[in-house]
C-alpha positions in Angstrom: -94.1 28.5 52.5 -95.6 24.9 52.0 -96.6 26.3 48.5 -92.7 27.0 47.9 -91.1 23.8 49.7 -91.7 21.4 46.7 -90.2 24.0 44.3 -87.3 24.0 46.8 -87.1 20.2 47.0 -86.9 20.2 42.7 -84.4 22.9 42.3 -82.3 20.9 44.7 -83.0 17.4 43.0 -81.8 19.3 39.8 -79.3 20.9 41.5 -77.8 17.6 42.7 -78.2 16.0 39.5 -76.4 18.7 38.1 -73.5 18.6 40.4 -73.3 14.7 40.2 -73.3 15.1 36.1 -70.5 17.4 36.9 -68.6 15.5 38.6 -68.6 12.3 36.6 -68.2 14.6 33.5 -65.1 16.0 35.2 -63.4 12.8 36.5 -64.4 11.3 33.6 -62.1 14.0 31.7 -59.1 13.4 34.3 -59.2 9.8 33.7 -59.1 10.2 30.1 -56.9 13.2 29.9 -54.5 10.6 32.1 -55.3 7.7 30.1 -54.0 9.7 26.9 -51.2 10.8 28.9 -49.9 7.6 29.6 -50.8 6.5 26.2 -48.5 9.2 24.8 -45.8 9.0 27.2 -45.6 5.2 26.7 -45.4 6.1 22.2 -42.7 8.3 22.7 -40.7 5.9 25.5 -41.4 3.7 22.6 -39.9 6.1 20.1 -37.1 7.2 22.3 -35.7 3.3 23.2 -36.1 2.2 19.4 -34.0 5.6 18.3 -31.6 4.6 21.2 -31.2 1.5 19.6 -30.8 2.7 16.5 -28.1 5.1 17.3 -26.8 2.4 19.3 -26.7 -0.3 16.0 -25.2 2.9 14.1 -22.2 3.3 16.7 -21.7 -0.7 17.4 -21.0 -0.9 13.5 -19.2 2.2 13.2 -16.7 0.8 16.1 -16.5 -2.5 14.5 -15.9 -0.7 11.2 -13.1 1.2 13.1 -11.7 -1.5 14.5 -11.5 -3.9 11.1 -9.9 -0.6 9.3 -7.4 -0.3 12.2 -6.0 -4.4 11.6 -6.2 -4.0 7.9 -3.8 -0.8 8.6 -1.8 -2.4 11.0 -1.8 -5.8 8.6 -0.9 -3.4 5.3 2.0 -1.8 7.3 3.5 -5.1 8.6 3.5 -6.3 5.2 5.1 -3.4 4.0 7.9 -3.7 6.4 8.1 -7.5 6.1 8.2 -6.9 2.2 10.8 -3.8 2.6 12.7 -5.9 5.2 13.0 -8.6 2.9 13.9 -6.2 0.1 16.9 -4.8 1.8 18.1 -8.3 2.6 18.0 -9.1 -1.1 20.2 -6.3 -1.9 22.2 -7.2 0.4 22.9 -10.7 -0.8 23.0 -9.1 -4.3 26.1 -6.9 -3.3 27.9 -9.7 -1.4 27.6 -11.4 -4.6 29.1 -8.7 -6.1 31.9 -7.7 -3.9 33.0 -11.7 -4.3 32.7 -11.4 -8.3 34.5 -8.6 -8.2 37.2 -10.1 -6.2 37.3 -13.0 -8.6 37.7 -10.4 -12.0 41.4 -9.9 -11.5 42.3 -14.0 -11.2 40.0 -15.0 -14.2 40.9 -11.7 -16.4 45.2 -12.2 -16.0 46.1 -16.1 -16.1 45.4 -18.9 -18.5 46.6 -22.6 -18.3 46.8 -24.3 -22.2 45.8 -27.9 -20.1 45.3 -28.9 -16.7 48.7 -29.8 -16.4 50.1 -26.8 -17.7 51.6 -23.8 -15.9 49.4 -20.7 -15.5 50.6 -18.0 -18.1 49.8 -14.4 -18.7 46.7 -13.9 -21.1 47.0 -12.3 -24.5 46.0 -8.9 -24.7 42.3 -8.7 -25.3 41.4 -5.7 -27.9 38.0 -4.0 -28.0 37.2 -1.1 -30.4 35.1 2.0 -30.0 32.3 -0.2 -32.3 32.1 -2.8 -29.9 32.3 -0.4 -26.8 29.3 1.3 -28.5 27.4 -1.8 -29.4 27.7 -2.7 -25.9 26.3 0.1 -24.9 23.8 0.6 -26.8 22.3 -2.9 -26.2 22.6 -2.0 -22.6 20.3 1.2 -22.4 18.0 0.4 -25.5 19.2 3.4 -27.5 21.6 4.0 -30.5 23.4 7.0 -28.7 27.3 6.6 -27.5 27.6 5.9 -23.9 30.8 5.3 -22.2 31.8 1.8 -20.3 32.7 2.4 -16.9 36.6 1.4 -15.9 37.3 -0.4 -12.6 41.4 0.0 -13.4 43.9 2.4 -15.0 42.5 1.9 -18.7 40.5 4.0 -21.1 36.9 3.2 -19.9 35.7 4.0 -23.1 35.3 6.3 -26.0 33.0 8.7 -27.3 31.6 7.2 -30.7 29.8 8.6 -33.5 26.2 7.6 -33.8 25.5 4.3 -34.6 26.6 2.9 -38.3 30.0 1.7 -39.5 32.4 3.8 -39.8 36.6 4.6 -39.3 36.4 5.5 -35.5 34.6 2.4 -34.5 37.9 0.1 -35.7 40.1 2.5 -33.6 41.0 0.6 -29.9 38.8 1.9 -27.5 41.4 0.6 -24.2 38.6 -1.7 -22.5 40.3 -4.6 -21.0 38.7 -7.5 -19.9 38.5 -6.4 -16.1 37.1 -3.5 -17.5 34.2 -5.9 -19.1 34.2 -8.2 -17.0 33.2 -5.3 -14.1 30.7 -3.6 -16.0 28.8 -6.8 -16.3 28.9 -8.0 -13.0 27.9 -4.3 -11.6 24.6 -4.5 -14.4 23.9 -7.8 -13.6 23.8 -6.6 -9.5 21.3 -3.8 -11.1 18.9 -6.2 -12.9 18.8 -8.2 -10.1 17.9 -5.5 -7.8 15.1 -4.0 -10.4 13.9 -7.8 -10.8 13.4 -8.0 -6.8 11.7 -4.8 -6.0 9.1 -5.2 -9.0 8.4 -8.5 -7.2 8.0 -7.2 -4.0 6.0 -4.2 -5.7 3.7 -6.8 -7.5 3.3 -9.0 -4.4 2.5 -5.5 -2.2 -0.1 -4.7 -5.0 -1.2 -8.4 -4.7 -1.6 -8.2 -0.9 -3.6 -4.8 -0.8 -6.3 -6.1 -3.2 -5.1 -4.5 -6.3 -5.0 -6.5 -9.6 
């Protein structure tokens, strides 16, 4: 037995050797297995907050964008109305103009005074032909084809003519009177004036919404 005990004492010097080498070798492997552990965790808390605030950026400008396309919308339709509004009260004014020309036709188309001083007496019969009736119109609506004059009274409003050029049926009396004229113009120049102010409008909407 005293031959054995210092065998005994080595195998347990190596034995506790061994076992301390394990031990350090194993908490040496926690605390780097831990160490790497928190070093990934932390990357990818890294990863996560900057991809928040990424998809955070995205939606702040996305809102923002919302929001500026909503007021342009909401400034686009207000000019629309504002332009329509205005449009309407053009016309408006354009037919009260009208109605009061209109009312003025039969005064300035039936009584003439020679002088100032003189008494008001019946105008001489004005005579229009078919040729003038169809020159008229055809300077009116830019083509050569017959169109007939509108009447606001009891007289012919016009005549069908032959196409344009001289001939025997444009000397005949086409029955216009000069209330007849006188009516036509005032209702065309109510219609230019009302095609003048919505291509204005129409230009200054186009203006408005960027468009050149």
């Amino acid at each position: 037995m005293s031959a054995l005990k210092p065998l005994l004492i080595w195998l347990v010097a190596i034995a506790v050797v061994v076992g301390g080498l394990a031990l350090t070798y194993r908490d040496g492997y926690d605390e780097g297995f831990a160490l790497a552990k928190a070093q990934g965790d932390a990357a990818l808390t890294e990863q996560a907050n900057k991809h928040e605030a990424h998809m955070r950026s995205l939606a702040e400008a996305a809102v923002i964008g919302l929001r500026k396309a909503a007021d342009d919308l909401l400034a686009s339709q207000a000019r629309g109305n504002q332009l329509a509004a205005e449009l309407i009260a053009s016309r408006d004014e354009l037919r009260a103009v009208t109605d009061k020309l209109k009312g003025e036709i039969k005064h300035v188309t039936t009584l003439y005074r020679r002088a100032l001083d003189a008494q008001p007496e019946p105008q001489p019969p004005a005579v229009f032909t078919v040729g003038f009736v169809r020159v008229w119109n055809s300077a009116l609506f830019g083509t050569a084809a017959a169109t007939a004059m509108p009447a606001t009274g009891s007289a012919t409003s016009g005549t069908d003519a032959p196409p344009a050029g001289a001939s025997a049926a444009d000397d005949l009396i086409a029955g216009v009177t000069r209330a007849d004229l006188l009516a036509n113009h005032v209702r065309n120049g109510e219609d230019y004036s009302s095609c003048r102010g919505q291509l204005k409008k129409l230009i200054e909407w186009n203006a408005s919404n960027g468009r050149k």
